[in-house]
PDB file of N, CA, C and O in Angstrom:
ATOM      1  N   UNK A   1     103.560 110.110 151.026  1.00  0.00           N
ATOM      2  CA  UNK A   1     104.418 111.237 151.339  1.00  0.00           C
ATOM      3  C   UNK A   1     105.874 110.764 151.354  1.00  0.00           C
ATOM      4  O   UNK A   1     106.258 109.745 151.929  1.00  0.00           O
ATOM      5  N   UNK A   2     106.719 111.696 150.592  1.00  0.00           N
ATOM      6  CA  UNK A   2     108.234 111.152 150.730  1.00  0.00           C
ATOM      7  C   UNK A   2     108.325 110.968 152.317  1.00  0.00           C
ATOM      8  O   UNK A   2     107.529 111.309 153.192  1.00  0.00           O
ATOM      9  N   UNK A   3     109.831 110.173 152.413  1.00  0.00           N
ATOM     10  CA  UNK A   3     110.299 109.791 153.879  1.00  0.00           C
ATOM     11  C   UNK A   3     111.192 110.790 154.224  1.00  0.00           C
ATOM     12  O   UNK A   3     111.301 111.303 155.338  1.00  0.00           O
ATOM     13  N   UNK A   4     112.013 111.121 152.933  1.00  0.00           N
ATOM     14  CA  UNK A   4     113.448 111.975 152.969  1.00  0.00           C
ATOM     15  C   UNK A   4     112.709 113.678 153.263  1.00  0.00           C
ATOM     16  O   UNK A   4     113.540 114.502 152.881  1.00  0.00           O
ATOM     17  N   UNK A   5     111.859 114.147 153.630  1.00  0.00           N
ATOM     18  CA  UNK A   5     111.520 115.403 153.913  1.00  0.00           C
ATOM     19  C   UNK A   5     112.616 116.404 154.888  1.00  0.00           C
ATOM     20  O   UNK A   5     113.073 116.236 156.019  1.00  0.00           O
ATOM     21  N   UNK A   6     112.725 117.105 154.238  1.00  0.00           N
ATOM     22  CA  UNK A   6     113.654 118.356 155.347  1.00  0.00           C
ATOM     23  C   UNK A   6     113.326 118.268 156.569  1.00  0.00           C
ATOM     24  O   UNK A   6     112.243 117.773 156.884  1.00  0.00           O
ATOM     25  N   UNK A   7     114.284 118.775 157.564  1.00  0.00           N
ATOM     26  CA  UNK A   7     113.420 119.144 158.745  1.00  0.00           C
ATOM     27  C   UNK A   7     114.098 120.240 159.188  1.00  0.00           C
ATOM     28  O   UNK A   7     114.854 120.927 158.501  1.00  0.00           O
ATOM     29  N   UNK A   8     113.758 120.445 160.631  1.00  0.00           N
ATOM     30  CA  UNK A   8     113.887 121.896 161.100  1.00  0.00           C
ATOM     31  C   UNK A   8     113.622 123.440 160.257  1.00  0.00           C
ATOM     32  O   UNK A   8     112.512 123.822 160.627  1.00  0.00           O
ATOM     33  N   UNK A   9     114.056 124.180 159.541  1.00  0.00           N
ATOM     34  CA  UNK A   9     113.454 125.338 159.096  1.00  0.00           C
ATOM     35  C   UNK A   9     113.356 124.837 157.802  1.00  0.00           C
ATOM     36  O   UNK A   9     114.348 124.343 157.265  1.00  0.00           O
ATOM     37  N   UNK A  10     111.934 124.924 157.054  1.00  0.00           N
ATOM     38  CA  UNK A  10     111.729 124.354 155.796  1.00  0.00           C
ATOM     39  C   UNK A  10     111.137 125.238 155.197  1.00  0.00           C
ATOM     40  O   UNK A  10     110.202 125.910 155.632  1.00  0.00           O
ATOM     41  N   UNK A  11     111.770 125.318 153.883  1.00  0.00           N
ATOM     42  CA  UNK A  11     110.584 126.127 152.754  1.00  0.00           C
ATOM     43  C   UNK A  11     110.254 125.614 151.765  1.00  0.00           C
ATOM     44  O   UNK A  11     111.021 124.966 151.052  1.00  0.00           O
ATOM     45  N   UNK A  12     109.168 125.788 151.558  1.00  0.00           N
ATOM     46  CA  UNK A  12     108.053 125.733 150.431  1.00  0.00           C
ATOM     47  C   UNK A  12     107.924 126.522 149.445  1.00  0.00           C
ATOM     48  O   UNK A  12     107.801 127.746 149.439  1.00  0.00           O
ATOM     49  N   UNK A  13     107.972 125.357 148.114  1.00  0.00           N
ATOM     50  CA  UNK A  13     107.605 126.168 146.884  1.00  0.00           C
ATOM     51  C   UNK A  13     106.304 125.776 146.126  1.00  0.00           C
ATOM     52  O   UNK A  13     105.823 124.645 146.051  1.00  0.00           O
ATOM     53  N   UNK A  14     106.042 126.405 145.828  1.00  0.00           N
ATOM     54  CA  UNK A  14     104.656 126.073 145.064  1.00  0.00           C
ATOM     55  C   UNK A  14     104.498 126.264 143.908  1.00  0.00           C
ATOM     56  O   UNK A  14     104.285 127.475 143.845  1.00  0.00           O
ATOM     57  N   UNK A  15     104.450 125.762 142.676  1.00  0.00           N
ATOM     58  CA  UNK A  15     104.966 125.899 141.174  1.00  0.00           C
ATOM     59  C   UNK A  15     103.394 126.059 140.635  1.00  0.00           C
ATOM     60  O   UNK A  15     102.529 125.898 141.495  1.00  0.00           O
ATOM     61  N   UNK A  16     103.104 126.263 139.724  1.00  0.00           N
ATOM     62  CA  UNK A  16     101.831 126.572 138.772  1.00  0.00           C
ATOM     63  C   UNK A  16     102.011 127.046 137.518  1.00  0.00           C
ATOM     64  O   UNK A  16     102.404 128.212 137.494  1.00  0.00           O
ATOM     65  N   UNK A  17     101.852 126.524 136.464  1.00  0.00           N
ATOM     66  CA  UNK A  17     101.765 126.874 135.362  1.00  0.00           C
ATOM     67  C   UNK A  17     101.191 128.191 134.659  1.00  0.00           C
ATOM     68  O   UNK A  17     100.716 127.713 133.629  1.00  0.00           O
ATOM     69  N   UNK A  18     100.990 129.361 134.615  1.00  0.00           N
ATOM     70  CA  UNK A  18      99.605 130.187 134.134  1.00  0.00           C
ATOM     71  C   UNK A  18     100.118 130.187 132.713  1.00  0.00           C
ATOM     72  O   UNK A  18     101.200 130.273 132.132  1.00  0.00           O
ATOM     73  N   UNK A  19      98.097 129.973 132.257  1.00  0.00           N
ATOM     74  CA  UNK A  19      98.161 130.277 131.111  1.00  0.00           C
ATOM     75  C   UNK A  19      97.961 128.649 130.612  1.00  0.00           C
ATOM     76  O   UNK A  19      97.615 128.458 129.446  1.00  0.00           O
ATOM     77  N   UNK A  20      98.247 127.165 131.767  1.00  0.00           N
ATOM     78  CA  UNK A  20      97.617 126.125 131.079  1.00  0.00           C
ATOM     79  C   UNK A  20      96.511 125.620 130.682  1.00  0.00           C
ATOM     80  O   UNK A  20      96.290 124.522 130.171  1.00  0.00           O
ATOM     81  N   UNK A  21      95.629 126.709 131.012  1.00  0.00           N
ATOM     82  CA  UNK A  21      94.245 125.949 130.743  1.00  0.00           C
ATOM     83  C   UNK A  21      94.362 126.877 129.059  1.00  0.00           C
ATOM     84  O   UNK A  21      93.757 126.504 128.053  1.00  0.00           O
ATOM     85  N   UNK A  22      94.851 127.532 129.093  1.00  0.00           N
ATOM     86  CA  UNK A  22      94.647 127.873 127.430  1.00  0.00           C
ATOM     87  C   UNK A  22      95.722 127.037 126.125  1.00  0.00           C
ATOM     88  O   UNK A  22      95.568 126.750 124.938  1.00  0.00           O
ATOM     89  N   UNK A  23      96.686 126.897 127.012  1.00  0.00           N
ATOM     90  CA  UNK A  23      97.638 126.119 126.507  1.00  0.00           C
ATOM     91  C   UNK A  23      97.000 124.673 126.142  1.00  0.00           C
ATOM     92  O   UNK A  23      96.924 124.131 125.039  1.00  0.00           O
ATOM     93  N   UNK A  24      96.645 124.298 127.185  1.00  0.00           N
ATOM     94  CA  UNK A  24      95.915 122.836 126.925  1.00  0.00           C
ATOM     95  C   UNK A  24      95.133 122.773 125.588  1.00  0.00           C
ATOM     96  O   UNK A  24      95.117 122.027 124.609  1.00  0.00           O
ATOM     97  N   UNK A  25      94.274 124.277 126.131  1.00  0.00           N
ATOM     98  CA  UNK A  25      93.366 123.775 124.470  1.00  0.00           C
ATOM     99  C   UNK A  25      94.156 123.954 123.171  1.00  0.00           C
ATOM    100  O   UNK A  25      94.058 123.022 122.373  1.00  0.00           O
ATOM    101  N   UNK A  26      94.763 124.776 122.897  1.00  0.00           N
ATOM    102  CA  UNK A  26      95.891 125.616 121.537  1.00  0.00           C
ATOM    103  C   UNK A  26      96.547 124.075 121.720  1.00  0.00           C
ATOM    104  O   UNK A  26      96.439 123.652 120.569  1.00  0.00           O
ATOM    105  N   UNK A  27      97.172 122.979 122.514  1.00  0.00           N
ATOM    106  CA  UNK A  27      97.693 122.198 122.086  1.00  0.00           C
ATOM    107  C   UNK A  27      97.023 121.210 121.650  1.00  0.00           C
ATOM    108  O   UNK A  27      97.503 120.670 120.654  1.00  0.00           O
ATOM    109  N   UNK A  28      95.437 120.502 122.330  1.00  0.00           N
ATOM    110  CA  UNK A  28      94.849 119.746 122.288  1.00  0.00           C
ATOM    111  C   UNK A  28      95.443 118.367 122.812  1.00  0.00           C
ATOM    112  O   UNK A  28      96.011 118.529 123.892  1.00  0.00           O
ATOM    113  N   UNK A  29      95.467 117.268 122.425  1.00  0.00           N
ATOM    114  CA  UNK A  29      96.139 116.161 122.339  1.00  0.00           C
ATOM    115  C   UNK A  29      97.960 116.071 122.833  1.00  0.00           C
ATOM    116  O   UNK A  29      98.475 115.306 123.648  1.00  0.00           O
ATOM    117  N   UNK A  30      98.734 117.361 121.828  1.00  0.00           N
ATOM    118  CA  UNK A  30      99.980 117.142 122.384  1.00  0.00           C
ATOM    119  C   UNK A  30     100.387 118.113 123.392  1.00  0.00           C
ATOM    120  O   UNK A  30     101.486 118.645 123.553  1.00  0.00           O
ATOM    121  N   UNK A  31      98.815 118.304 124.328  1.00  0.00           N
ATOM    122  CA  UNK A  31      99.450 118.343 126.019  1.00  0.00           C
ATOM    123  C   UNK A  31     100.092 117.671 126.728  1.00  0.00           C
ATOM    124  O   UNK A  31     101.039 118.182 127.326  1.00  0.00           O
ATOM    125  N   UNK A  32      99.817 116.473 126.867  1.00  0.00           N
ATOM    126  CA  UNK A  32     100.181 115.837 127.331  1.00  0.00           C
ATOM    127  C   UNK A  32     101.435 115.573 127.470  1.00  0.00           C
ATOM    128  O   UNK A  32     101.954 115.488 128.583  1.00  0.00           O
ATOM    129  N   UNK A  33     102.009 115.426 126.485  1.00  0.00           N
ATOM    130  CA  UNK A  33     103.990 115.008 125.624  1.00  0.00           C
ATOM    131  C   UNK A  33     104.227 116.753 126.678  1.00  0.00           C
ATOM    132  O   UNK A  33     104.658 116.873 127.825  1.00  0.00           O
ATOM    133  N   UNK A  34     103.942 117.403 126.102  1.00  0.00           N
ATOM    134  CA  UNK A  34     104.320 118.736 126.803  1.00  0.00           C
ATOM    135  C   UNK A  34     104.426 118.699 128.376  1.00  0.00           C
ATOM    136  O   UNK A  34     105.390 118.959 129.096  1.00  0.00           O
ATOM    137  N   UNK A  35     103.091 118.283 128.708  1.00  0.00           N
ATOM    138  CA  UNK A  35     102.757 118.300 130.635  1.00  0.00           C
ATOM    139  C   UNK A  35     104.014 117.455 130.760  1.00  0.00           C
ATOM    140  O   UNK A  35     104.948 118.165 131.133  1.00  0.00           O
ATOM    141  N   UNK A  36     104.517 115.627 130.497  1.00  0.00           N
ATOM    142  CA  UNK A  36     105.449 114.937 130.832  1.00  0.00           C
ATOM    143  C   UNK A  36     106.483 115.373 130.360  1.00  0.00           C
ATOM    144  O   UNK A  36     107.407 114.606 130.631  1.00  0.00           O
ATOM    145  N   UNK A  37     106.904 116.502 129.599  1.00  0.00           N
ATOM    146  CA  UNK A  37     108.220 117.267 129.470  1.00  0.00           C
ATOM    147  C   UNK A  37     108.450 118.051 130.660  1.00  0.00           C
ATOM    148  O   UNK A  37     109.412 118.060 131.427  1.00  0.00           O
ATOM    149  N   UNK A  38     107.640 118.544 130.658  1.00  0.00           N
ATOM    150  CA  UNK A  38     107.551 120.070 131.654  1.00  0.00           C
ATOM    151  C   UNK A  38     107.780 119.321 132.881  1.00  0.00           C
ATOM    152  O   UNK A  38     108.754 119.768 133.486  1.00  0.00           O
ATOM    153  N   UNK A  39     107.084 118.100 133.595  1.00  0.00           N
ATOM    154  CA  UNK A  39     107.525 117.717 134.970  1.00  0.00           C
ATOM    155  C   UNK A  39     108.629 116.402 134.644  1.00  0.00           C
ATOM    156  O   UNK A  39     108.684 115.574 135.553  1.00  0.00           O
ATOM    157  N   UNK A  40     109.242 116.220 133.802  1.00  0.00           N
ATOM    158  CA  UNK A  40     110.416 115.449 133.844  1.00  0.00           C
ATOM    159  C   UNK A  40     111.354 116.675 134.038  1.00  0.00           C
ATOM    160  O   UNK A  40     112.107 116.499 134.995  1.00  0.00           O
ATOM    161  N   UNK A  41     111.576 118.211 133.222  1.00  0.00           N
ATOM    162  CA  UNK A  41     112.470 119.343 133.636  1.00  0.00           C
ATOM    163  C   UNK A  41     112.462 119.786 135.143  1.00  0.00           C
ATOM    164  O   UNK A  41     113.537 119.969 135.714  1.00  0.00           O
ATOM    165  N   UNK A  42     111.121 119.983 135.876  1.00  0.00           N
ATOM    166  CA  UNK A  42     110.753 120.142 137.088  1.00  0.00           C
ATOM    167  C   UNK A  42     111.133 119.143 138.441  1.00  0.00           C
ATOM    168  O   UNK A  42     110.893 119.347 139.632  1.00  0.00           O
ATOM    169  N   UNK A  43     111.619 118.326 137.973  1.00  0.00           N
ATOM    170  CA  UNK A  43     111.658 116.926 138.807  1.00  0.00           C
ATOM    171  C   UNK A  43     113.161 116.984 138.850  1.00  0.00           C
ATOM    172  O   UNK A  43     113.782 116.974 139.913  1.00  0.00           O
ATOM    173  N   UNK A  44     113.994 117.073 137.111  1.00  0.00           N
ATOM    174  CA  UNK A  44     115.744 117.033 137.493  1.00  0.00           C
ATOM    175  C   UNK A  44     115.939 118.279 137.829  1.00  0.00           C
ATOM    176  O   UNK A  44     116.999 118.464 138.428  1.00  0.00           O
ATOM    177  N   UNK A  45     115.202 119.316 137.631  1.00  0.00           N
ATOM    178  CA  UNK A  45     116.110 120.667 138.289  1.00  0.00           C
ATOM    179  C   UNK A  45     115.758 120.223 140.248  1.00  0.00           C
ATOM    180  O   UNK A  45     116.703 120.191 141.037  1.00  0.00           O
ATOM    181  N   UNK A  46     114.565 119.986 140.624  1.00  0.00           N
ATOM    182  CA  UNK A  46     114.423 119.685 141.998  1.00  0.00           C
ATOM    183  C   UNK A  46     115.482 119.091 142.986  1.00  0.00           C
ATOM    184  O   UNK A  46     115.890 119.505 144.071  1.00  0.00           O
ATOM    185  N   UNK A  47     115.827 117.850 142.161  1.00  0.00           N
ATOM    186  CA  UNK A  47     116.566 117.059 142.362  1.00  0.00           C
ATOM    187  C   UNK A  47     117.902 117.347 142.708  1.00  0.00           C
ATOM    188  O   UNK A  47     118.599 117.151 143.703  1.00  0.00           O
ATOM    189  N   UNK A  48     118.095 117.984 141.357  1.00  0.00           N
ATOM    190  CA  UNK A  48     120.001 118.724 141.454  1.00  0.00           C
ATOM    191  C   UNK A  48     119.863 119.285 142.348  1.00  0.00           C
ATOM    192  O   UNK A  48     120.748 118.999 143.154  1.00  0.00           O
ATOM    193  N   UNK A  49     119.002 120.195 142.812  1.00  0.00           N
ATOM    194  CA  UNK A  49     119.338 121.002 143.986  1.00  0.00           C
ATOM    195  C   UNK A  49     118.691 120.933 145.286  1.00  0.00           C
ATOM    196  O   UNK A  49     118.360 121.920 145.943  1.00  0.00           O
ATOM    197  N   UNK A  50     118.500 119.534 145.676  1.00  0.00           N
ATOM    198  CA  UNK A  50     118.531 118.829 146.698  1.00  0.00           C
ATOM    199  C   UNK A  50     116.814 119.013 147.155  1.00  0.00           C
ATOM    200  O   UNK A  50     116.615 118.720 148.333  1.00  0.00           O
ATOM    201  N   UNK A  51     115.923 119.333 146.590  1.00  0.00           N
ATOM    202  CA  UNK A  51     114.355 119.974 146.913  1.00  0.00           C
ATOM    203  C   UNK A  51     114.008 118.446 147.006  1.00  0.00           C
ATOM    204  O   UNK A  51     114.761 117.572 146.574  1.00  0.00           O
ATOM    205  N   UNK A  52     112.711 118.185 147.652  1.00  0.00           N
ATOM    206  CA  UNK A  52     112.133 117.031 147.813  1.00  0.00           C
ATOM    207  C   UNK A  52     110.553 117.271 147.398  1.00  0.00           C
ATOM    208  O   UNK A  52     109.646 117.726 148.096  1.00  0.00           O
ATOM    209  N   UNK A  53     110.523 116.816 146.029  1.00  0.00           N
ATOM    210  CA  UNK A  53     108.802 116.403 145.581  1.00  0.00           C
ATOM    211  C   UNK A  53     107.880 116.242 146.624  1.00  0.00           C
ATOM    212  O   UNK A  53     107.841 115.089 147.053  1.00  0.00           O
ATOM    213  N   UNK A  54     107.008 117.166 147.247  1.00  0.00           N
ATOM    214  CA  UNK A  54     106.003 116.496 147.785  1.00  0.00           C
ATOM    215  C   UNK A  54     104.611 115.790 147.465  1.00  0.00           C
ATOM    216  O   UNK A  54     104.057 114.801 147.945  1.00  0.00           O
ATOM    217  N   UNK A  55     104.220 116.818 146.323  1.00  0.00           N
ATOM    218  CA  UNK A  55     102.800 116.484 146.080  1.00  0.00           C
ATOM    219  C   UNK A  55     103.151 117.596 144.870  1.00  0.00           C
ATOM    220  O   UNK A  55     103.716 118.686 144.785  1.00  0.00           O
ATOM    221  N   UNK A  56     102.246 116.342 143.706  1.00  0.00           N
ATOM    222  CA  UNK A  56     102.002 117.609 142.436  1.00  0.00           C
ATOM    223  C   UNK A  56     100.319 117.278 142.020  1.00  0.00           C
ATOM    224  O   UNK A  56      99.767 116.259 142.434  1.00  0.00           O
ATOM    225  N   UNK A  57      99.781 118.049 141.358  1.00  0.00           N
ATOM    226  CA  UNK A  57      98.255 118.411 140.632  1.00  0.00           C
ATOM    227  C   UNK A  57      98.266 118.965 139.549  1.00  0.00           C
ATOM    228  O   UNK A  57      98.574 120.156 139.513  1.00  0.00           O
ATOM    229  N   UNK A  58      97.867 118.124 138.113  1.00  0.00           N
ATOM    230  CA  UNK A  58      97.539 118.761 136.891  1.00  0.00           C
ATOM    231  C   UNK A  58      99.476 119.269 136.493  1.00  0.00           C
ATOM    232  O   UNK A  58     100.341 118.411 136.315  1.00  0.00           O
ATOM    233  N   UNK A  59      99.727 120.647 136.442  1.00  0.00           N
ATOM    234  CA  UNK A  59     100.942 121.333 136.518  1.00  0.00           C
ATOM    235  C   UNK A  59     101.483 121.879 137.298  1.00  0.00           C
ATOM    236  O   UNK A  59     102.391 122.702 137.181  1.00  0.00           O
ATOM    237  N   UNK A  60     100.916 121.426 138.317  1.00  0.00           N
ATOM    238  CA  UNK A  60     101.436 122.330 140.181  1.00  0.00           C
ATOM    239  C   UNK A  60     102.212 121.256 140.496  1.00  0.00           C
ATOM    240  O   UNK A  60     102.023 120.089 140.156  1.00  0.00           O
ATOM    241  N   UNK A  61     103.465 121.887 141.440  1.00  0.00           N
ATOM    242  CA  UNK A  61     104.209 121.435 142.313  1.00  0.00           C
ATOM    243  C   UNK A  61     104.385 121.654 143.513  1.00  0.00           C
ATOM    244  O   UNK A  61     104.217 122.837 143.807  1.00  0.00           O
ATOM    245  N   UNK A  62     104.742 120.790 144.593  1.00  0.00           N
ATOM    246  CA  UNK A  62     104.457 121.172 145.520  1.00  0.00           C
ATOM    247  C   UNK A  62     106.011 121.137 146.605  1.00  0.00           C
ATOM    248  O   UNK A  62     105.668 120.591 147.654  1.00  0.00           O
ATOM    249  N   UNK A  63     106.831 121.348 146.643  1.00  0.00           N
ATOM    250  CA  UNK A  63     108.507 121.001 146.790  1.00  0.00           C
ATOM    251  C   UNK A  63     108.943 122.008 148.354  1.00  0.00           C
ATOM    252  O   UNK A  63     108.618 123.134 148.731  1.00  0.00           O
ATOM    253  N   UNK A  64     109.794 120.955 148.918  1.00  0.00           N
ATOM    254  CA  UNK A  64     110.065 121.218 150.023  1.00  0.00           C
ATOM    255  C   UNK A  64     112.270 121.254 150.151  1.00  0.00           C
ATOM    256  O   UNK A  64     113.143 120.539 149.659  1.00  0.00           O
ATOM    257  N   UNK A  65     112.284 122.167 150.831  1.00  0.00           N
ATOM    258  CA  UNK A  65     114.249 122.518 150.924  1.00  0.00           C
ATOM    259  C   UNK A  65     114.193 122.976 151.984  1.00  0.00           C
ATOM    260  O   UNK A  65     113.332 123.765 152.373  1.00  0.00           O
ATOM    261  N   UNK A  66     115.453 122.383 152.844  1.00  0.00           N
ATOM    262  CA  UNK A  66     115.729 123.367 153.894  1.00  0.00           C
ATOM    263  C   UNK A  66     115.790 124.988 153.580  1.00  0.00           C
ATOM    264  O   UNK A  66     116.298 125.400 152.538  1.00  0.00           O
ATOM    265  N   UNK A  67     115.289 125.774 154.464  1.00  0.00           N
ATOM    266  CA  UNK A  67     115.603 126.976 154.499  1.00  0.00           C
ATOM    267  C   UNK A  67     116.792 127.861 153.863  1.00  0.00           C
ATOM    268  O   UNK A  67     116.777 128.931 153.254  1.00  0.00           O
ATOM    269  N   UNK A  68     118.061 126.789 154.334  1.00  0.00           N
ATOM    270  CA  UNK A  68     119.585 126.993 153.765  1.00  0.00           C
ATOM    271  C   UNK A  68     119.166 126.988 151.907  1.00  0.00           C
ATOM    272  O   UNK A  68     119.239 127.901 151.086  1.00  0.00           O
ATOM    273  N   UNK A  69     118.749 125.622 151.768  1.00  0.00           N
ATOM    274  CA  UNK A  69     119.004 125.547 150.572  1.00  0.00           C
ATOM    275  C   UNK A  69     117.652 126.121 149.619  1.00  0.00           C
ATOM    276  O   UNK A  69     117.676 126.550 148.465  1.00  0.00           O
ATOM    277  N   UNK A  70     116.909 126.017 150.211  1.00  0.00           N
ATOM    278  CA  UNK A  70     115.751 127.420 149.515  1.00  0.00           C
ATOM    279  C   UNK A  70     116.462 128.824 148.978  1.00  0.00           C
ATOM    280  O   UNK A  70     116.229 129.483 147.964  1.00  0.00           O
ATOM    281  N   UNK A  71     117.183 128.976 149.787  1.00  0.00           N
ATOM    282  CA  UNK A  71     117.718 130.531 149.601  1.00  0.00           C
ATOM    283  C   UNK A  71     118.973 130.444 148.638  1.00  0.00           C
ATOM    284  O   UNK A  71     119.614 131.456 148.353  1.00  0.00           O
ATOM    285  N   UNK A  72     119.242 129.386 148.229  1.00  0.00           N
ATOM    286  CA  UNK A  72     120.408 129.332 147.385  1.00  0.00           C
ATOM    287  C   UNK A  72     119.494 128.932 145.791  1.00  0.00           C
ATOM    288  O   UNK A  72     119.470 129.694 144.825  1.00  0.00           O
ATOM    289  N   UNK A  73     118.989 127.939 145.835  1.00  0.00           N
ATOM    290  CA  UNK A  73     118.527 127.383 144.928  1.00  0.00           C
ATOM    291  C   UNK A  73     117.029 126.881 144.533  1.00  0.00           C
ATOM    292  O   UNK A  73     116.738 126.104 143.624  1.00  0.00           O
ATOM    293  N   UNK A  74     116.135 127.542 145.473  1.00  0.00           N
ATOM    294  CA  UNK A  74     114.537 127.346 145.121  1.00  0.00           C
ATOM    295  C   UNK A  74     114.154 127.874 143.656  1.00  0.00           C
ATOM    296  O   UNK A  74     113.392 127.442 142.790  1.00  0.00           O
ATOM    297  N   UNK A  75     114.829 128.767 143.722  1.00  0.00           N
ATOM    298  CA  UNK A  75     114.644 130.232 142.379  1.00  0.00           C
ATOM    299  C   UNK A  75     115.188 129.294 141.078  1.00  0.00           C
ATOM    300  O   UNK A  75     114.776 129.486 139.934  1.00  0.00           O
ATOM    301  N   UNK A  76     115.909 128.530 141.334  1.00  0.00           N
ATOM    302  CA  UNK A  76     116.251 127.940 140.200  1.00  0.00           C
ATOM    303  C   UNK A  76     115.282 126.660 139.160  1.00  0.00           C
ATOM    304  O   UNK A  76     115.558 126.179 138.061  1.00  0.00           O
ATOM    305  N   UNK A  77     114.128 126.433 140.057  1.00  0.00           N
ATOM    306  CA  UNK A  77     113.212 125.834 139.126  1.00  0.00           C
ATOM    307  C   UNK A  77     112.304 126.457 138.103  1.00  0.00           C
ATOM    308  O   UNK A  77     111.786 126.168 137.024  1.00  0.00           O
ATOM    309  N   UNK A  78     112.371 127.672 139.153  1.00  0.00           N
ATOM    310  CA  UNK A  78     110.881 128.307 137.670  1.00  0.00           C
ATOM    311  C   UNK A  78     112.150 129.025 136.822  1.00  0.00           C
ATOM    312  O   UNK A  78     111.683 129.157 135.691  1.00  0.00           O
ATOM    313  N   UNK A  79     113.055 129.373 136.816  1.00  0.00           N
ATOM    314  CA  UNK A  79     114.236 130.160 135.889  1.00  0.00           C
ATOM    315  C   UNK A  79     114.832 129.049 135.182  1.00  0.00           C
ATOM    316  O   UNK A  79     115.229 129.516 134.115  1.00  0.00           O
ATOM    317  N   UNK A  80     115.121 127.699 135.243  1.00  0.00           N
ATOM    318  CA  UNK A  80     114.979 126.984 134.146  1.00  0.00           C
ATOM    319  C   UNK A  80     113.831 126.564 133.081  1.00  0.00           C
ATOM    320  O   UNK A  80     113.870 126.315 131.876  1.00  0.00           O
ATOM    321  N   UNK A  81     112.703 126.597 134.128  1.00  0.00           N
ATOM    322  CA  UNK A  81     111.440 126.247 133.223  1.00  0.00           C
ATOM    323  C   UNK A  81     111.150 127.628 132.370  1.00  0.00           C
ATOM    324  O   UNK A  81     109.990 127.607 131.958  1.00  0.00           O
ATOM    325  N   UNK A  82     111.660 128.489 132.091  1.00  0.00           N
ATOM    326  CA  UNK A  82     111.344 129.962 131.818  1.00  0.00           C
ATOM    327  C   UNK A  82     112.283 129.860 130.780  1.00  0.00           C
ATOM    328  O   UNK A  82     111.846 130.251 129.698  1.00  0.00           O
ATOM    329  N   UNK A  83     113.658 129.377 130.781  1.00  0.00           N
ATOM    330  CA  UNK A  83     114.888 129.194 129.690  1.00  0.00           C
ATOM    331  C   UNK A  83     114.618 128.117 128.640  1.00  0.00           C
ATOM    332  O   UNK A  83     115.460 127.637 127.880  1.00  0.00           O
ATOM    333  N   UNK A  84     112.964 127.722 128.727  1.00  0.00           N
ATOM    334  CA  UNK A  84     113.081 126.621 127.945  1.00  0.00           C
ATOM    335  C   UNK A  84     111.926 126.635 127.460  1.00  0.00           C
ATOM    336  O   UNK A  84     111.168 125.678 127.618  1.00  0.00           O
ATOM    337  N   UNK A  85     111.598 127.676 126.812  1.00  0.00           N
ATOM    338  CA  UNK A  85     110.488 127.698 125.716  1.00  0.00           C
ATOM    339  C   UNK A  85     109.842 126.733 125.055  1.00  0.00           C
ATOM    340  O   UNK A  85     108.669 126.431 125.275  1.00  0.00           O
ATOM    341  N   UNK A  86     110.434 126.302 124.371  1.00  0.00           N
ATOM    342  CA  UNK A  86     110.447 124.715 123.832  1.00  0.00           C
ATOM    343  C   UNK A  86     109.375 123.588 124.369  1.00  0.00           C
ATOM    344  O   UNK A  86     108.590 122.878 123.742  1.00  0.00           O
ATOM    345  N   UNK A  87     109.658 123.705 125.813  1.00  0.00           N
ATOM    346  CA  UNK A  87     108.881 122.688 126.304  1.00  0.00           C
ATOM    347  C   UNK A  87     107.041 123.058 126.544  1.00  0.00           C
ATOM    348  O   UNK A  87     105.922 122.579 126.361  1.00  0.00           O
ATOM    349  N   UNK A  88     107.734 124.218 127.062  1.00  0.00           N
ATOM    350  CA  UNK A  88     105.547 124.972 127.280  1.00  0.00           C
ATOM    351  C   UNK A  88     105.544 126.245 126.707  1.00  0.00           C
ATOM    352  O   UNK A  88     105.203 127.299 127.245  1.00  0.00           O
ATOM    353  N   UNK A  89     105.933 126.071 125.631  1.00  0.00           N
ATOM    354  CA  UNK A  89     105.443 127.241 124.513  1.00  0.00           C
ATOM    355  C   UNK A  89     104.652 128.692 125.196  1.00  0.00           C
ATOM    356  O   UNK A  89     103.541 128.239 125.474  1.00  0.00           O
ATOM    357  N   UNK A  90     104.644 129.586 125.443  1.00  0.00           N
ATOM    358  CA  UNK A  90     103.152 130.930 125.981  1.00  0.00           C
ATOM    359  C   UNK A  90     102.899 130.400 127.323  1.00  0.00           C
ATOM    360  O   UNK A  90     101.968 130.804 128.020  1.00  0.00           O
ATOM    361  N   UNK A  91     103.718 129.506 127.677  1.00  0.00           N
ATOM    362  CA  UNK A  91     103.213 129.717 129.148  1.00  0.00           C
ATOM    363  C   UNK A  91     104.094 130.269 130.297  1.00  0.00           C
ATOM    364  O   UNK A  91     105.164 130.368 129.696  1.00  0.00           O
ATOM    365  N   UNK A  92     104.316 130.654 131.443  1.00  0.00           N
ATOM    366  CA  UNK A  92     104.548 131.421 132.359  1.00  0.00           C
ATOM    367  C   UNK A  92     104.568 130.681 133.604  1.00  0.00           C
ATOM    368  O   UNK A  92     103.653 129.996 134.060  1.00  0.00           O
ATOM    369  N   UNK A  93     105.484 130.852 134.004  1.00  0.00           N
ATOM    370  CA  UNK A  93     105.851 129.926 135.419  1.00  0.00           C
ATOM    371  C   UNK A  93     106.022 130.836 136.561  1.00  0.00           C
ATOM    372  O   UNK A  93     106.290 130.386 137.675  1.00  0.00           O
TER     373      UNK A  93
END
């Protein structure tokens, strides 16, 4: 578990891919290059805006921000992953 975790009023985001289990298959093999695109984008948008990685699964994320900064900038991970077609083709964040 990170050390650097928020404290006092914290929010939680919870990220999920839909639509990867079909994606997976339509890509086969270059899932993968895709999955390590998709959470290298997920990881620097987190980052810039101060969120702390807690725990990820498969294409889930699991990200923690103070309250303050939830409300400014939580919204901004799935709205980049959404501006970037490119990386997960038909899928939906």
């Amino acid at each position: 578990m990170p050390r650097d975790l928020p404290s006092g009023a914290v929010t939680f985001m919870f990220t999920d891919i839909e639509g990867s289990t079909r994606l997976s298959h339509d890509l086969g093999a270059g899932y993968a290059d895709v999955l390590a695109e998709h959470r290298q984008l997920v990881r620097g948008v987190t980052a810039a805006h101060r969120g702390v990685e807690v725990d990820t699964q498969g294409d889930a994320f699991f990200v923690a921000f103070t309250a303050h900064q939830a409300h400014a900038d939580a919204d901004k991970v799935p709205r980049t992953v959404r501006e970037r077609p490119d990386v997960l083709p038909g899928a939906r964040m």
